[in-house]
N, C-alpha and C positions, 0 to 999 in steps of 0.2 A: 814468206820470210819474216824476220825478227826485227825490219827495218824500220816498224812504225815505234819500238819499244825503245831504239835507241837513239832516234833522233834527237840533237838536243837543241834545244830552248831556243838557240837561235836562229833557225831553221823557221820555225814560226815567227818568229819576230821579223825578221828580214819580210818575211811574206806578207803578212800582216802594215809593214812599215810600207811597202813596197804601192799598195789596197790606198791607205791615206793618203801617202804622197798621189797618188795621180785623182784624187779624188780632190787632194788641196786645189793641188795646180789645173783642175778644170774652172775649181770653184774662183779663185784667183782670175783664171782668164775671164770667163763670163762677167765677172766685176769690172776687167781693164774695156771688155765689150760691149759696156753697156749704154753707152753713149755711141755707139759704132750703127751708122744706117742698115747696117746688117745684124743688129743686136740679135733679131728673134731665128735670124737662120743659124747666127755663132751660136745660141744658146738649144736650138735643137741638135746642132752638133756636137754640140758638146755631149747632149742627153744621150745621142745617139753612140759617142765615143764608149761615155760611159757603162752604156748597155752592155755593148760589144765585148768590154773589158768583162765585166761581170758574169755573163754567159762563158767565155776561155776560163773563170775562173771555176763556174759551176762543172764545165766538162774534163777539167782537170783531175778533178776529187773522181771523175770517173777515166780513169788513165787514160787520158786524150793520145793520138799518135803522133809518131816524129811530124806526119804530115799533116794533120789536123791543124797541131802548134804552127808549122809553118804557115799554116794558110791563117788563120786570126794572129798571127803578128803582123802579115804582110799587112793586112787590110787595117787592124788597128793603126799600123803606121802610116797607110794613106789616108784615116779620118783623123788624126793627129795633125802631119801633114795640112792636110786641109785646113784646121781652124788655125794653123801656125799664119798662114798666109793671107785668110781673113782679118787675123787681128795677131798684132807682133806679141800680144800678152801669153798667146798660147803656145811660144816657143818652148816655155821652160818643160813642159811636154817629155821634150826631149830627155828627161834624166831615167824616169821610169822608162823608157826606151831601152835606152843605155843597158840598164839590170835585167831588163828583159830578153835582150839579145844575147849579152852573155850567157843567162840562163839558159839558155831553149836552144840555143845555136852553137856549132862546132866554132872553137875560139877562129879558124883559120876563116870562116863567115862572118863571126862577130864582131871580131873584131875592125875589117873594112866597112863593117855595117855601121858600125861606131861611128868612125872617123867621115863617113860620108855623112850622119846627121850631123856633125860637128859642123862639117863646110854650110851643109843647111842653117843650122842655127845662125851661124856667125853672119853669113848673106841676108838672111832673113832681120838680122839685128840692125847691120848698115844700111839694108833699104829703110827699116822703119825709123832710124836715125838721122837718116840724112846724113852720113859718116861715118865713121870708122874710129876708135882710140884700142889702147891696150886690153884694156877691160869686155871688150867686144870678141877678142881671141880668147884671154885668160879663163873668163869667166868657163866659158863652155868645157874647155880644154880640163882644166881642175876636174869639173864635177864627170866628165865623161871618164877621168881616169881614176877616180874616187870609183867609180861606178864599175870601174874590170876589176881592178884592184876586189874590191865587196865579193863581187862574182866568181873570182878567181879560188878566193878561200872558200866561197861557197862552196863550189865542185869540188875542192880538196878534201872537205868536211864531207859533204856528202857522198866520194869517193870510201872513205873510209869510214862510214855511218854501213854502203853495202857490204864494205868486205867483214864488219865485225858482224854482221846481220849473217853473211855466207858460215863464215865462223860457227856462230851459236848453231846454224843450223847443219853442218856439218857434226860439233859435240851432241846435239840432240840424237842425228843419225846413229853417231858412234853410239852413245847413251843407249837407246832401241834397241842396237841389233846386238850390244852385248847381255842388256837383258834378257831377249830371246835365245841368245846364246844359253845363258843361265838357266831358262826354265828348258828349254832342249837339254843340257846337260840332266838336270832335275827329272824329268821323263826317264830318261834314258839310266839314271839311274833308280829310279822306284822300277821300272821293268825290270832292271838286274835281280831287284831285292824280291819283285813279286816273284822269278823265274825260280829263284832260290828257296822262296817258298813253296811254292810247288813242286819243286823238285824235293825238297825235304819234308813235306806233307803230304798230299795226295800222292805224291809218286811210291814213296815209300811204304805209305800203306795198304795202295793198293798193289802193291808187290807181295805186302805179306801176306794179305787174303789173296791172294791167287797161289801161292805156293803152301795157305792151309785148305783151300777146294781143292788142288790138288792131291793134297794130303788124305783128304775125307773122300774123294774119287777110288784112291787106291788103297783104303783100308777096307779091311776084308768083311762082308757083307756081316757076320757073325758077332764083328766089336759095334755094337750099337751106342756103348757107352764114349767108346774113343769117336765115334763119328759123330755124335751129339756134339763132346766137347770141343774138336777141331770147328764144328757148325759155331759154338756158340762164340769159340772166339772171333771166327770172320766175324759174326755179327758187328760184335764189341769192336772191332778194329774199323768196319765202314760207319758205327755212328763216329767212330773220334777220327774217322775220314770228313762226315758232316761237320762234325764240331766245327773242325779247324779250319773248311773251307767259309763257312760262318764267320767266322772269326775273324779270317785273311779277309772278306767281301764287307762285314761291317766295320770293323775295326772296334768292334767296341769292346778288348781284353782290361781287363782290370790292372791299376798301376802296379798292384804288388800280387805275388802268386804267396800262400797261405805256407806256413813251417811243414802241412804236409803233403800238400800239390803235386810241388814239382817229384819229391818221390813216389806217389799215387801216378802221376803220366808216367816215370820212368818203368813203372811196374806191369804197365798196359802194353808200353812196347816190347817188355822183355818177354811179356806173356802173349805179346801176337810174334813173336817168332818161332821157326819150326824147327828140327831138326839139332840142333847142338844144345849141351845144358847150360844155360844162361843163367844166371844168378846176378842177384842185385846187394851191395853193400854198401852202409852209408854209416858215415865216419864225422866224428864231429859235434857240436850241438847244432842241432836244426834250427834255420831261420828262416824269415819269410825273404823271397828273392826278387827282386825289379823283372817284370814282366821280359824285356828284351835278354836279359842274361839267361831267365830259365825258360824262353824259348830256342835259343842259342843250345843249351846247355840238351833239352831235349832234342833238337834234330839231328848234332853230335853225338846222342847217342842210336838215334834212328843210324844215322849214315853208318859207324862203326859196327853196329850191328849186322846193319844188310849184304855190309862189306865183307864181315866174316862169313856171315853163311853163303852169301852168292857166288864170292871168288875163294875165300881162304881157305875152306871147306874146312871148318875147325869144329874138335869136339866139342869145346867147353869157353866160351865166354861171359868173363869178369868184367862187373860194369861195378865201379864205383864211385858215391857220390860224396867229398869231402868238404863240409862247412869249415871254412877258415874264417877267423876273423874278419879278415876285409877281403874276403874273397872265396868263391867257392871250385871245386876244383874237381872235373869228371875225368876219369879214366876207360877204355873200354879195352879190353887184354883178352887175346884168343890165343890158341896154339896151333893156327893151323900154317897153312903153308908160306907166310909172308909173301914180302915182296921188295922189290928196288926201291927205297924211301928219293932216291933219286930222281927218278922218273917223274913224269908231269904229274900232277898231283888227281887230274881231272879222270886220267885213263885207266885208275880203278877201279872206275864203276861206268864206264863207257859212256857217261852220260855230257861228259865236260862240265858239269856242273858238281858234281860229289865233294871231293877234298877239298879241289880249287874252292868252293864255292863257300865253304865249312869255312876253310881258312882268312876269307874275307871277311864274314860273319863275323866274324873271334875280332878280329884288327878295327871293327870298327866298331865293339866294345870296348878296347883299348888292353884286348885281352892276348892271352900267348897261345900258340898252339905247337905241339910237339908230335911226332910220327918216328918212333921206334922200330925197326923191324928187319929180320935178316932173312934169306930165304931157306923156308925149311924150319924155321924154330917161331913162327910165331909173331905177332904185332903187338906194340901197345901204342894207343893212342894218350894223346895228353891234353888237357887243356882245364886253362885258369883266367877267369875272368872277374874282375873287379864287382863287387859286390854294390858300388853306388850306384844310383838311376842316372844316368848324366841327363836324363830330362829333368829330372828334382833338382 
């Protein structure tokens, strides 16, 4: 816990004070006993007191137990004790006593523990006096209730030294586990974004070499030419199956794609697809585009594409690429059999990842996406994405 960070100042000093006082008041008695026919046994008791103390103090620093403490208080307080009654000078003893019992002992203990060294001292003063006055109650009395009073704030202090210690370390917990919350979220969202990749990259193109091996299976042994060019395009479409798997696994794509890139990939796509006539237009002056837009902008046109020829069964898809100003803006338009713009966006293409997945793409460009389409006449897709890098 955070308890040693917060303790404050006086914590050590009380302790510390606590150390000289009884070191004073040995050193005091051993003076008052040195004329005493018992000088050298007061004074090895004393040594002995002192030992004693300083061992509970060395075992403390290693978290002594409830009953450790009790057992070196008892016993400091029967060599205390002892030299009190050798020699009247070692009563004053008693005050470190005092601090000690409250510290270490439940007040409903301590405090009877108190008030029985009190009777001690005070008997102990009138035998060594031959008498009794005011100052033989007062004296003890004072300092033993100086001495709870100390003690009392002590424990309040140090009550509330564990709870802000429990505190910090409760906000450290909190702290913790919403970072890992955060990097859990952060996982969970780059797998969305890899699955989307995938799904808009290898998925797509290896969709359309298998439906030009198909193509080249069943054209007729005779067109050598047409079987060559269906061959060559699968080629072309499983190296830019490499590429992009490359790409997705290094990350190392370039910040800006070139004024004529991004229509060089859209031309790849339109020329790995089979079946309907695709046509590519581009509107606009050309610029060079931030790497996540005209990847965006390419897989939108993969998806529109695969969409037309796999469900729409359309003759003829229009793919257009419009450079605006602050923004560039692809179109993909077929005629074949639309669909419910209503419907989940995802069960297009059966994969739950198709539209739906396009559409998150675009939103987290900060871009718009649109879906036109009636059944029987045909789709057009939309979309405009901001032309800044929001990484620049």
């Amino acid at each position: 816990m955070a308890t040693g960070l917060l303790r404050p100042v006086a914590f050590d000093l009380l302790r510390r004070s606590e150390h000289v006082l009884l070191v004073v008041l040995l050193a005091l008695g051993v003076g008052g006993a040195w004329s005493s026919p018992l000088r050298w046994v007061l004074i090895g008791g004393a040594a002995a007191v002192g030992g004693w103390y300083g061992w509970g103090i060395v075992v403390a620093r290693k978290r002594r137990t409830r009953a450790t403490a009790v057992l070196w208080l008892a016993i400091l307080t029967v060599g205390c004790a002892g030299l009190a009654v050798g020699s009247a000078g070692f009563v004053w003893l008693a005050f470190p006593l005092f601090l000690l019992y409250t510290q270490l002992l439940p007040l409903r203990i301590a405090v009877p523990s108190v008030v029985l060294v009190v009777i001690g001292v005070i008997v102990r003063t009138v035998i060594g006096r031959g008498g009794w006055d005011t100052s033989v109650v007062v004296g003890p009395v004072i300092g033993a209730t100086v001495a709870v009073v100390i003690s009392v704030v002590y424990r309040d202090l140090a009550e509330q030294t564990r709870q802000r210690a429990r505190l910090i370390d409760q906000l450290t917990s909190t702290r913790d586990e919403l970072a890992a919350s955060e990097r859990q979220a952060g996982m969970l969202a780059e797998r969305e974004r890899l699955a989307r990749e995938l799904h808009d990259t290898v998925t797509q193109e290896l969709t359309g070499i298998i439906l030009l091996l198909r193509t080249a299976r069943d054209t007729k042994t005779g067109s050598s030419t047409a079987l060559h060019d269906q061959l060559d395009i699968a080629i072309d479409s499983a190296g830019s199956v490499l590429t992009e798997t490359r790409r997705m696994v290094q990350a190392l794509t370039p910040t800006q794609w070139s004024e004529s890139s991004l229509p060089e990939a859209l031309n790849r796509v339109l020329a790995a697809s089979t079946g309907p006539d695709t046509r590519l237009h581009l509107d606009g002056e050309q610029r060079s585009v931030p790497t996540p837009v005209a990847v965006a902008l390419l897989r939108a046109a993969q998806e529109g594409v695969a969409n037309a020829v796999r469900h729409a069964r359309a003759d003829r898809i229009d793919v257009t690429l419009t450079f605006l100003p602050d923004a560039v803006s692809l179109d993909v338009v077929d005629d074949g059999i639309g669909f419910d713009p209503e419907q989940p966006y995802g069960s297009t293409t059966g994969t739950g990842l198709g539209l739906s997945g396009l559409r998150t793409r675009i939103a987290e460009l900060d871009g718009t996406m649109e879906i036109e389409s009636v059944p029987g006449q045909g789709t057009a897709l939309n979309l405009t994405v901001p032309r800044k890098d929001r990484d620049g």
